[in-house]
Every structure is written in C-alpha cells, then in structure tokens.
N, C-alpha and C positions, 0 to 999 in steps of 0.2 A: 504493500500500500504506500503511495505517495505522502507527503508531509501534506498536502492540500486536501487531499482527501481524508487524511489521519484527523487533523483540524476541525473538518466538515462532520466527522463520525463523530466526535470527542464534544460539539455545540448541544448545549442542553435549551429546551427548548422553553419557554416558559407559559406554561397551558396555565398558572394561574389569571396570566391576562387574553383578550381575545384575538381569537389568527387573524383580525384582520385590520386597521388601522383605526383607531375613535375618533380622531379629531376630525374625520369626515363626514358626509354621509351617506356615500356610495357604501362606505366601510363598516359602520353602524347598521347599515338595511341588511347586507349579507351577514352580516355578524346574528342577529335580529330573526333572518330569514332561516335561519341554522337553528337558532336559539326553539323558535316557535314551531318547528316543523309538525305539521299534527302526524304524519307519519312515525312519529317517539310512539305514541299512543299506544301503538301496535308493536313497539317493540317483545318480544319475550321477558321471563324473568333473566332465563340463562343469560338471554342476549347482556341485562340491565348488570345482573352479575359480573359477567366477563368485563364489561365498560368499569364497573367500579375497583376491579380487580387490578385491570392495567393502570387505569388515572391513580391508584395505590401503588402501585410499586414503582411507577413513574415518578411519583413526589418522593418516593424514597430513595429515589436514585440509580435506578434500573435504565438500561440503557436499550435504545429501540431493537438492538441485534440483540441483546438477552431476551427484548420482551416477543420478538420474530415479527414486529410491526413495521410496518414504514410511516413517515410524518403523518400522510393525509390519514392513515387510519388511527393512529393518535390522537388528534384532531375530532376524528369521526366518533372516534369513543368518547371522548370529553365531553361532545355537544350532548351526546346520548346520558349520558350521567347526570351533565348539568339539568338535562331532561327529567330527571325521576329523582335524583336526591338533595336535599335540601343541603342548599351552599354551607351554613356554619353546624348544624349537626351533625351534618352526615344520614340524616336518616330518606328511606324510601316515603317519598311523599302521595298522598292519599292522590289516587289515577286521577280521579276530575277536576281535583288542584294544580294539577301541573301547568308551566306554559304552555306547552304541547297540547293541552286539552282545551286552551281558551277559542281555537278555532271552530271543532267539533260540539262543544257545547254552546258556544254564544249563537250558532248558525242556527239551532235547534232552538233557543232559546226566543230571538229575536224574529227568524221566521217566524214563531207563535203568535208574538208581542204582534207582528205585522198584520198577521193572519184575521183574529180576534181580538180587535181593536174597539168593538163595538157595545158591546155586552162591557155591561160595569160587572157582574160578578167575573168574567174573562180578563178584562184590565186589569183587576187588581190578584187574581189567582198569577198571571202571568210578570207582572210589576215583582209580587213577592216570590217569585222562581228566579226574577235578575237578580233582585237585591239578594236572594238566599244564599245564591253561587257567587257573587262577588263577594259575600260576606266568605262562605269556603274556602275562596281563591286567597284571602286577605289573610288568615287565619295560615293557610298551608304554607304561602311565604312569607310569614313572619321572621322578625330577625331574632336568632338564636341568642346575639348577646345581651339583645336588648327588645324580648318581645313584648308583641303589643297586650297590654293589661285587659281582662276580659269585660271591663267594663265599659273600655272605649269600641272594644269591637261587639257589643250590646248598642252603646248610644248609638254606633255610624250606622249598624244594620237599622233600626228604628226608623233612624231619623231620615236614611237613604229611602227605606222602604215608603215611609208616610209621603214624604216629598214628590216620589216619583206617584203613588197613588194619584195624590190631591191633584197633580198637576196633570196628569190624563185624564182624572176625570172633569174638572175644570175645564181643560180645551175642547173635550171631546163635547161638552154641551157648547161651549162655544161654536166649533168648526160644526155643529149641525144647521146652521146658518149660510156656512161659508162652501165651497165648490167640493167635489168629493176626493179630492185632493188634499187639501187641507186635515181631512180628517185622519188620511192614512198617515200624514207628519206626524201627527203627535206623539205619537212612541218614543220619538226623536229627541223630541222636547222635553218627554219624561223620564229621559235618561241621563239628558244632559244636565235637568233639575239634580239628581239623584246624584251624580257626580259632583257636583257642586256641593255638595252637603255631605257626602260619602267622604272624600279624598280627605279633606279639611278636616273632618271629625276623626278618621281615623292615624291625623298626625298631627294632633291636637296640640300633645306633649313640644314636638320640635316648634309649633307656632308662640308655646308658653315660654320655650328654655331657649329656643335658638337651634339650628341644623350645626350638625360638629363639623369644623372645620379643618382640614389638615396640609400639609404642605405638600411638596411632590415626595418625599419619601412616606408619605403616609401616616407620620405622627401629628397626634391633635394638635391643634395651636389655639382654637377658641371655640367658641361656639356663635352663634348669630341668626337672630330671628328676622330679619332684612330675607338673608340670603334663603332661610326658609319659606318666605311669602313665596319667594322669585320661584324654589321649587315646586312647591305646591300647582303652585298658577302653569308653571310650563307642563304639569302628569296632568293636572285636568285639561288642559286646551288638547291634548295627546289622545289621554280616554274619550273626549267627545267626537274629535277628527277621526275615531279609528272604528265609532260606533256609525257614523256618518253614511259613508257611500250606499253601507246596504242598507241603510233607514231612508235613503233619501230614494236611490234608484230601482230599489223593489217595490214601494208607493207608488214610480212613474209607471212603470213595468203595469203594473197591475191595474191601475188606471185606465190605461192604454187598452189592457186587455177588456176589460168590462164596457168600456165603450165601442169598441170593436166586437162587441158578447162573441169573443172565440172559444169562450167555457162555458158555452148555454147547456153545452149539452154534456159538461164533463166539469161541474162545478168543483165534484172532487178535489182538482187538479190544483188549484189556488195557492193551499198549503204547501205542499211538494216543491211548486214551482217559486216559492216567496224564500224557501229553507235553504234552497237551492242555490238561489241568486244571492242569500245571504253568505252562503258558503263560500261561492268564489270571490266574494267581493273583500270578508276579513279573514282570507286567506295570506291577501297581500296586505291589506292594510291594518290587520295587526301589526305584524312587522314593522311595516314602513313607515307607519305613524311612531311607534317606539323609538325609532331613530330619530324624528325629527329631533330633538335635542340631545344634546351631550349627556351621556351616563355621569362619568366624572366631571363638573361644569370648573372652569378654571375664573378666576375673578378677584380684579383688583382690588387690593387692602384698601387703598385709597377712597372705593365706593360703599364700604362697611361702615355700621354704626361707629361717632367715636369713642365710646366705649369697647370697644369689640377691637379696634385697632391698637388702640392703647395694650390690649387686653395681650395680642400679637406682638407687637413692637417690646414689650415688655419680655419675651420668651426669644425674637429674634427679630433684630432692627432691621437685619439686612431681606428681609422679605417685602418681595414686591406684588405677589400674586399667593391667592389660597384655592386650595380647590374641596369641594363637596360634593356627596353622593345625592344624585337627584331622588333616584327610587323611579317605579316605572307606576 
C-alpha cells in the first residue's frame, strides 16, 4: 500500500456530525432527505440491530476494513440508527415517533383532517388525532439530558388540541358563507393555530431561562432568551410551510374535482385520493422545509441581550460569534 493510500485508510471519519455540508441548503435538504426517509419505517429489527452494532464499534474505534464496510455504507447505517434510536439514550424509539414515521402518519392523518372537514364531531375526532401524534412525536424526541417535564407536554397537548379545535370550528361556520374552497382551507389554519400554541408551550422553559449558548467547540458560554424567540419563531414558520403544500393543493385538487363531478359515481375515491396527494407532497416537504434554516444557527454576541454579552465577555473577550441548537 502506498503512503497516500495508507493516509486515506488511517482518516477517521466523523459520523457524529452530518455527511453533508450545514451551512447550506442544498446540504441541509439531503442531509434532511436521508434523515426523514419513511422507507426506515420498514427497516427490520436485525437490519436496526446491525446499524446500531456498526455506529458502536465505529465510535469505539473500529476501522471500516475491520468493520468489512465501505464509507457510503457507514453513512447508510448511521442514517438508519439515527432513524430508530434516540440521539442521547440510546434507546429504540416507539415506531410512530420516529422521523421516519412523520411522512406515513401525517399523510394518513391530514388526508383525514382534508377529507372530513365538515362534521364538527369529524373536526374535532381528527384535530385531537394531530395534536395526539405531535404530542407522541414531542415526547419520543425529547432531550435525554434535559427532558421535557410532563406537565408542559400536558399544557402544549391541551392547549394545541383546544386551539386547533376552536379555530376549525370557528372558520368552518365562517367559510359556510364563503366559496367551497375556503372551506377545505381550514385545516390549514387549524394547524397553523395549533403550532403557534404547540411549539411555544412546549419550550416554555428556554422562553423563561434563555436557549444555551455555546461557542464553536461546543462548550456553554450563556444562555439567552432573545436568541430563543429567534428559535422558536424560525420551527414554527418550518412546521407550518411543511404542513402547507398538501393543505393547500389537495383542497385545489379536490375542488377541481367536484366541480368537474369526476367522482359522481365513485365518491368513495375522495379519501384515497386526498391521503395520496398528501403523501407525495410531505414526502419532500418535510425534508425541505427542515432545512430551511440552520440546525446549528451561528450569531453575533454583539446582537445579544447586554446582559447575556457581558455574561460571554466575562468567560471569553475574545469571542465574536455564538452558536445555538434551533430544534426542529
């Protein structure tokens, strides 16, 4: 073996962070696109096993020719893990709480929400099926070192669920005025309500104390509740753009269709076709909307409370930038 090649063998690779570049967002959507794949879903146990097997002897320092992988299947395993086990336990995460599940459950979920739009007892059996599953989802990826207290993941569910109720049922006696269009939005709007009250409540705590802040090598430097608004506000603008496409263009769709009555004689079909289009639509735009901002956000001391700079400046003068974990 050559010294170039020796070299190349001997590169350890670092599967703690992502294969593919963050400060962008071509790099972020693949990263994202990898992340979300609902195809995990279907992995085996074995399969989840062997992934957790190699990403363990990799961090302990096994080397790709001991482990008889090559990079991209390296890689291929990591995403499969990061798929089923929770980042700071380690543990095998409950199947409908995965990322991997947010595709095939919301599609199922939101076709519904589309479907039976009309019926208040349907609005609101369907309203507390979202808010049920975002409360599971919220709960499965909670942070290990620091999880969420069960009283706040009580107030968000509540307070998500009531919000998203009131305000379907509110518009829907509205939009019976309005074009039948309008009527199939609302979903939309009772989601978007729901997030807006969901996200907030459920990181209540960082809105009280401040989002921890840390430098590029990852140690704390402060904390700051500025930089936590900023978080907050960029995951809901996220969650609503990514609940978006299939609320907005399976309404058109369906519209389209009833006044054209192409399902006169096959009413059946409505549902199928609403879950369907829901499907392919946050297929990609789970992903893609995740990406829209930076995982890690990077941000000048200079635009921090001054309290909070002082607080910095006091631990190390010479820092001109901090960076924070947004959360998805």
């Amino acid at each position: 073996m050559v010294r170039g090649e020796e070299k190349k063998a001997s590169t350890r690779i670092d599967i703690e962070k992502a294969k593919w570049d963050q400060s962008n967002y071509t790099g972020r959507a693949r990263h994202f696109l990898t992340l979300t794949n609902p195809l995990n879903v279907f992995a085996s146990t074995s399969q989840l096993e062997r992934a957790r097997d190699i990403v363990q002897k990799y961090r302990k320092g096994s080397t790709l020719e001991e482990l008889k992988i090559t990079e991209d299947e390296l890689w291929t395993n990591k995403y499969l893990y990061d798929s089923a086990y929770h980042p700071d336990t380690g543990e095998k995460m409950t199947l409908i709480g995965r990322m991997s599940a947010q595709v095939p459950m919301n599609m199922i979920i939101t076709g519904c929400m589309m479907t039976f739009y009309k019926s208040t007892p349907a609005v609101v059996f369907w309203q507390w099926c979202n808010q049920s599953f975002n409360a599971l989802v919220n709960y499965t990826n909670r942070s290990g070192s620091s999880p969420i207290p069960v009283e706040t993941l009580i107030q968000s569910y509540v307070g998500a669920t009531g919000g998203a109720v009131v305000t379907a049922l509110s518009l829907n006696r509205l939009a019976k005025r309005a074009p039948p269009l309008a009527g199939r939005l609302v979903p939309l709007a009772a989601v978007a309500a729901a997030n807006c009250i969901n996200i907030p409540l459920m990181r209540i705590t960082e809105l009280k104390n401040g989002i921890e802040l840390q430098n590029e090598n990852g140690d704390k430097v402060g904390n700051s509740k500025k930089a936590a608004r900023e978080a907050i506000a960029s995951v809901t603008v996220s969650r609503i753009l990514m609940a978006s496409p299939s609320m907005v263009l399976a309404p058109v769709v369906m519209n389209y269709i009833d006044r054209k009555q192409l399902l006169k004689n096959a009413k059946w079909a409505g549902a199928p076709i609403q879950v369907a289009l829901c499907g392919i639509c946050l297929t990609f735009a789970t992903p893609l909307c995740c990406a829209l901002f930076a995982q890690r956000v990077k941000v000048p001391v200079e635009r921090l409370e001054p309290d909070v700079q002082e607080q910095i400046y006091s631990k190390d003068k010479s820092l001109t930038n901090v960076f924070y974990n947004k959360g998805l």
